[in-house]
C-alpha atoms as one frame of an Amber mdcrd trajectory, in Angstrom:
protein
   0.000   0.000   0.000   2.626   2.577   0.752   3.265   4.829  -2.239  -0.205
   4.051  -3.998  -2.367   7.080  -4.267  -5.878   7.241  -2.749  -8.842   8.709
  -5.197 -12.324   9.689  -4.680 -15.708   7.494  -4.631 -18.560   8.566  -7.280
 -20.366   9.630  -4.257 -17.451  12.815  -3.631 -17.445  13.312  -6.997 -21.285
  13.751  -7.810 -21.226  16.069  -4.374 -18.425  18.579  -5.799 -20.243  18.091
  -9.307 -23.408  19.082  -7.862 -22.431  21.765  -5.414 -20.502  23.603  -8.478
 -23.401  23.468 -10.137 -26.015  24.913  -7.197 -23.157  27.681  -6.794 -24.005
  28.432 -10.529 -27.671  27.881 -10.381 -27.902  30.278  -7.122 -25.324  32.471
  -7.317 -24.024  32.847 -11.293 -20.717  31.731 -10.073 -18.577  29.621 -12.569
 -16.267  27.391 -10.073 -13.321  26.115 -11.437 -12.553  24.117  -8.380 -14.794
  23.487  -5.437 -14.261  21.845  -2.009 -16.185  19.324   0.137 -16.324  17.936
   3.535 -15.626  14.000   3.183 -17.071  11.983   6.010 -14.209  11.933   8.261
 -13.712  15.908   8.467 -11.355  16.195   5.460 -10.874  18.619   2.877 -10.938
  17.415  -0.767 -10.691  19.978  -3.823 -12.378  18.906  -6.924 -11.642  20.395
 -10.353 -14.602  21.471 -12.272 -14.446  20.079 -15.693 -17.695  21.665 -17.269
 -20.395  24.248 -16.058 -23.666  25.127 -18.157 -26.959  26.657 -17.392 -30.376
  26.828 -18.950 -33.635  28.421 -17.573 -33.790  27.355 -14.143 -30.935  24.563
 -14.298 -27.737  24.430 -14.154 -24.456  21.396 -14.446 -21.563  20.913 -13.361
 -19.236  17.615 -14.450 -16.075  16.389 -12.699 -14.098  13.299 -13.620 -13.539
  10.852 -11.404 -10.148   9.773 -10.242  -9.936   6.420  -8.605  -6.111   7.005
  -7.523  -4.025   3.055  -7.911  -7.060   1.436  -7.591  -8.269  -0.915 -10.151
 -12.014   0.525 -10.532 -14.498   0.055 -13.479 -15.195   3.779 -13.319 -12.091
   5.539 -12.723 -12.040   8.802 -15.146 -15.836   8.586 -15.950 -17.247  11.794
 -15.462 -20.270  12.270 -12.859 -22.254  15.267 -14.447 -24.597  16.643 -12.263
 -28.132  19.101 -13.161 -29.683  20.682 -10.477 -33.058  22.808 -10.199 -34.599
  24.070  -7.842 -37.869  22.708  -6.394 -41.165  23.739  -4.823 -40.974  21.269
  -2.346 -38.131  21.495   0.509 -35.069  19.249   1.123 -33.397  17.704  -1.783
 -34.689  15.241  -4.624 -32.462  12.927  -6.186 -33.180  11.638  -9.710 -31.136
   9.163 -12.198 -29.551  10.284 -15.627 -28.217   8.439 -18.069 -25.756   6.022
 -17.105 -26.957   5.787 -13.836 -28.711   3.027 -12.426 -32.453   2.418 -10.283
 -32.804  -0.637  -7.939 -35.443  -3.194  -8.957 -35.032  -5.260  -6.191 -35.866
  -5.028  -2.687 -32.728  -5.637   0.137 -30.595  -2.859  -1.190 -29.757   0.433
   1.065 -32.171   2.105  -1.033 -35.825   0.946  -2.135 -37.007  -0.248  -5.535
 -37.767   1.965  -7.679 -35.280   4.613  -6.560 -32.296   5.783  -8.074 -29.164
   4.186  -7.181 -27.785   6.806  -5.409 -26.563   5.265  -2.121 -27.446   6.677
   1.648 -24.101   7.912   2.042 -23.441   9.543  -0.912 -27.222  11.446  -0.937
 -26.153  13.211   2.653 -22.922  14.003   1.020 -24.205  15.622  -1.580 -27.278
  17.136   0.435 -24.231  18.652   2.559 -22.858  19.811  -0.255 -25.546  22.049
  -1.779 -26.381  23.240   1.561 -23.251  25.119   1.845 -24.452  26.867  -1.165
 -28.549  27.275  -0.465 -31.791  26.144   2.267 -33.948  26.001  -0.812 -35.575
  23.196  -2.237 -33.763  21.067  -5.009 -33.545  18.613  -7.713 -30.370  16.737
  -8.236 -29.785  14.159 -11.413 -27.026  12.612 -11.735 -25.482  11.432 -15.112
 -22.225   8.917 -15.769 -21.961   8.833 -19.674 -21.690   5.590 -20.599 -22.740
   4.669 -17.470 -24.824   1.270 -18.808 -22.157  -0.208 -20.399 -20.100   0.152
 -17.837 -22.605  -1.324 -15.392 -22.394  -4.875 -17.290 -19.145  -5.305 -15.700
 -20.640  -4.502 -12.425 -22.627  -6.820  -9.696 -25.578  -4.340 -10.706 -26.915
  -6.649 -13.024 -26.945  -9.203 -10.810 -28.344  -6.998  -7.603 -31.261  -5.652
  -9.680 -29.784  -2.504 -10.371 -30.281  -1.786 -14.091 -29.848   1.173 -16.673
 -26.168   2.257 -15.087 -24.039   2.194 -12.088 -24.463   3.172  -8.527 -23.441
   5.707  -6.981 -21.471   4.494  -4.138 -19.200   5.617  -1.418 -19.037   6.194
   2.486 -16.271   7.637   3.439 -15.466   9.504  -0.018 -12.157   8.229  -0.441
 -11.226   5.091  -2.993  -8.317   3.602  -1.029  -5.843   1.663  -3.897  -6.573
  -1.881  -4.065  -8.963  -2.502  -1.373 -11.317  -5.147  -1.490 -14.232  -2.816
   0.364 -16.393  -2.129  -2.521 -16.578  -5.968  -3.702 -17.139  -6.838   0.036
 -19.834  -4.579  -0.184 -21.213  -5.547  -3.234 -21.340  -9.391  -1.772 -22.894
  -7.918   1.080 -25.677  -6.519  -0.902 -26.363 -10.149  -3.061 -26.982 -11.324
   0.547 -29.159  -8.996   1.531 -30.868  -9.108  -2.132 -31.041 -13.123  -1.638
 -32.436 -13.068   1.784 -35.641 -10.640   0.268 -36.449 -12.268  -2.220 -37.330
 -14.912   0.119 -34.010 -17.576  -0.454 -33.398 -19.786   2.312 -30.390 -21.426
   0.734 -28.280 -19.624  -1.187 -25.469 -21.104  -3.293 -22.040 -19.667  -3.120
 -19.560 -20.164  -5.874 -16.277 -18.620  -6.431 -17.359 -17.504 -10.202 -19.095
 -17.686 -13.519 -17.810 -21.034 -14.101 -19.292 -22.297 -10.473 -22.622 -20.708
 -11.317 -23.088 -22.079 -14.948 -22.205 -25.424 -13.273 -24.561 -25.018  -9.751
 -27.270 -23.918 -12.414 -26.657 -26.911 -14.603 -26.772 -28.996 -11.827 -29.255
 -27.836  -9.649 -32.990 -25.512 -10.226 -31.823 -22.674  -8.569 -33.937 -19.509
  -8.368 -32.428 -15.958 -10.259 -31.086 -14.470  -6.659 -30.238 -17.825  -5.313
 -26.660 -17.554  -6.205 -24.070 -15.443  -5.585 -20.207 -15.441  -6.830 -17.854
 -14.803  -4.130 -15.113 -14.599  -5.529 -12.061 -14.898  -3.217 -13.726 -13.676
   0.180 -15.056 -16.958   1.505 -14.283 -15.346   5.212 -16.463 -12.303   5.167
 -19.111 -13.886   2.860 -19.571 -16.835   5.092 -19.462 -15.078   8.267 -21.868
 -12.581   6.597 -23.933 -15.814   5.777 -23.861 -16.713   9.518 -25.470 -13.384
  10.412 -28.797 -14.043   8.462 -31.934 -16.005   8.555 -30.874 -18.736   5.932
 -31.904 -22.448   6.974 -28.970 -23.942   4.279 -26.245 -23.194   2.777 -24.863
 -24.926  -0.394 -20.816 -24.174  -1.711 -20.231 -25.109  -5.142 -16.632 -24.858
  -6.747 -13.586 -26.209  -8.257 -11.715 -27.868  -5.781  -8.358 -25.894  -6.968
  -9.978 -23.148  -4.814 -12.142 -24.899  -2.310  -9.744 -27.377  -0.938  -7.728
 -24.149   0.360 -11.038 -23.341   3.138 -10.244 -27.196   4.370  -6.262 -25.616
   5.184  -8.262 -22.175   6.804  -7.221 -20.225   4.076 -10.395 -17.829   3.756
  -8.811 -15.606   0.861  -8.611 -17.776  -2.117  -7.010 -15.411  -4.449  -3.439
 -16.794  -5.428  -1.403 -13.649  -3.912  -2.858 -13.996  -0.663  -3.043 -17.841
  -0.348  -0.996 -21.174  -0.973  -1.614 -23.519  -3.702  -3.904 -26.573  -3.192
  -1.877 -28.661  -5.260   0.108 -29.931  -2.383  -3.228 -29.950  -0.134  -4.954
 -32.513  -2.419  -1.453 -34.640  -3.169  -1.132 -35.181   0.626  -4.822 -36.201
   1.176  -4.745 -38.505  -2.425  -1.065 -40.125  -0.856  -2.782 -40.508   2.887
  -6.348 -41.847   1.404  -5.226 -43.893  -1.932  -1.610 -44.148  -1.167  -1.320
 -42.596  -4.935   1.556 -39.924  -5.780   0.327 -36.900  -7.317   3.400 -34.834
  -6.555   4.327 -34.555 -10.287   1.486 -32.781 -11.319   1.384 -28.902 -11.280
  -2.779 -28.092 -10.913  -5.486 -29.654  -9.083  -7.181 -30.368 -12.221  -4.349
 -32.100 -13.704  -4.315 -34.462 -10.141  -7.550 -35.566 -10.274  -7.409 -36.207
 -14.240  -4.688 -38.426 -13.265  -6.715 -40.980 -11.486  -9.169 -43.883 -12.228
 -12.733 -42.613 -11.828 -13.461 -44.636  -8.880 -10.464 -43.064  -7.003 -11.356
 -39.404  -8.300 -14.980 -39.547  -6.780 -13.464 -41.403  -3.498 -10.674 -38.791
  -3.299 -13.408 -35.409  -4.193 -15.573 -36.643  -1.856 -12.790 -36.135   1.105
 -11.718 -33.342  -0.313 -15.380 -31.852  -0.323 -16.147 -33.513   3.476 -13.292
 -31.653   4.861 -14.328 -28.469   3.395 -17.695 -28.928   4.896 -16.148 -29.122
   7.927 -14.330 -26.035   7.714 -17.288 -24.496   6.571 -19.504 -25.627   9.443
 -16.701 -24.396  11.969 -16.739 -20.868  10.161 -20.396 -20.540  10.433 -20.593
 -22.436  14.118 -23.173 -24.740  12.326 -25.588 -21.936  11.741 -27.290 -23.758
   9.308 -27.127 -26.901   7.044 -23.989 -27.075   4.731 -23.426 -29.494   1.521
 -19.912 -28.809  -0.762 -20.075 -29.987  -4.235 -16.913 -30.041  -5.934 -16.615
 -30.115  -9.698 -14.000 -29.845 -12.566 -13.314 -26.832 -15.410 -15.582 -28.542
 -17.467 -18.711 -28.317 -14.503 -18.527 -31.784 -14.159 -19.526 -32.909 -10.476
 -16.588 -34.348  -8.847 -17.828 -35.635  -5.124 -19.667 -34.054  -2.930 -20.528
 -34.079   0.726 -23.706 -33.231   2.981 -27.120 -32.972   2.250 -28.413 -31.207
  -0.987 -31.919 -32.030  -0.768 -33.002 -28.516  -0.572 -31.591 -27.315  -3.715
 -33.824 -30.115  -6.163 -31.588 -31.818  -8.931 -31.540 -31.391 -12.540 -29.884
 -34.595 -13.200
């Protein structure tokens, strides 16, 4: 981390963006920098990259800058219209780019825009340094919806655009926050549309396989990527009567060893995991091979399933001891090409395609 710059959220941005654009509205003043309050007292200047005005509007537009982080939106620019209103306080409404939720167990209801808690009081703040009266606020992301596709907002039932996001104001450079919070949200969406099993997977390949597999409702499943930890102990926290993890065992057998972050920087392989359990189950040497897919390729199909389904007990173990046995678990383990490989536990509640 040291030596990476930090950036701003969308939230900060659409704040400054819409503040510089009250200033113009109220006062005729044509910022070319403003500054806002983050959340935790500090200071942030934004450069204003556009001002306009029209009969009773007026927009401002500032480009994001994401600092070393690795986000889908860094240099976008949040463009921001605001008018005033006849009504007090401050209405928020969605341009283009910009997404509305569809689905109920997000911070904000369906049918809103997807402008998130913490980034509506910033902004609120915001214009209220510059007027008490009444306002409209829409936000805009060009090319926004595109973006969005490579986004969880599909997924969460956000659609037409991104969210706006952000509660401190501040993007800190390669921090896994916003996907945690994402994941966090698929929970919450899961749990309201009424799931009481959801299926975790690390990825697309895990879903098309869980679908294939099993008939599994639209919200049912959720990718976690490499945060098994904090999804399962998020898991633990809600009203779920089952839980069902789905995956190649290349990343699952690493929960068995306690590693909770799967992703290859932050964790061992699980080549030498599953050679030691083949060796101490089958008495079979799978030292020479160099993936976990390549091991179990490597051995009669009787001895595969015999050998998955330890692998996939032990990780149901681990997975019952990280959730303090909560609720039900079942691990299905399968290969690159979705193929089931063992399994362990009970899946009766997710019903069988096969």
């Amino acid at each position: 981390m040291k030596g990476l710059r930090t950036g701003y959220t969308t939230g900060a941005c659409a704040a400054a963006a819409a503040k510089a654009a009250a200033s113009l509205l109220v006062d005729g003043r044509r910022a070319a920098a403003v500054s806002i309050t983050l959340r935790e007292g500090e200071t942030a200047s934004f450069p204003i990259v556009s001002v306009e005005a029209g009969n009773g509007w007026a927009r401002a537009s500032v480009k994001k800058f994401a600092g070393d982080d690795p986000d889908v939106t860094d240099g976008v620019t949040v463009a921001v219209t605001v008018q005033k209103a006849s009504s007090p306080g401050v209405a928020f409404e969605a341009g283009e780019g910009v997404g509305r939720v569809t689905k109920a167990g997000l911070s904000v209801p369906p049918g809103e825009p997807a402008i998130n808690p913490g980034p509506r009081r910033m902004i609120e703040a915001a214009v209220r340094e510059v007027t008490s009266e009444g306002l409209t606020v829409r936000i805009s992301i060009p090319g926004g919806e595109e973006l969005a596709k490579r986004t969880f907002n599909p997924r969460l039932g956000v659609v037409g655009g991104l969210s706006i996001l952000g509660t401190t104001g501040r993007v800190h450079p390669y921090s896994s926050s916003a996907l945690k919070s994402a994941l966090t949200c698929a929970l919450d969406v899961a749990a309201a549309a009424g799931v009481n099993g959801p299926v975790l997977v690390p990825g697309h390949i895990g879903e098309q396989a869980a679908r294939r597999h099993f008939t599994l409702g639209q919200d049912q499943v959720i990718q976690v990527s490499n945060e098994w930890g904090y999804m399962l102990d998020q898991a633990r926290e809600r009203d779920f009567s089952a839980l069902l993890v789905l995956g190649h065992p290349g990343k699952l057998t690493k929960l068995a060893g306690g590693q909770w972050d799967t992703h290859s920087s932050r964790s061992g392989s699980a080549v030498p995991l599953v050679a030691k359990r083949a060796e101490k189950l089958l008495g079979a040497d799978l030292s020479g091979h160099a993936t976990v897919e390549g091991q179990l390729a490597a051995l009669p199909g009787d001895q595969r399933k015999q050998l998955a389904g330890a692998i996939a007990s032990r990780v149901r173990s681990a997975v019952e001891e990280r959730t303090q046995k909560r609720f039900g678990v079942a691990v299905v383990l399968i290969n690159l090409k979705g193929d089931i490989l063992g399994e362990s536990g009970d899946v009766t509640p997710w019903p069988r395609r096969d």
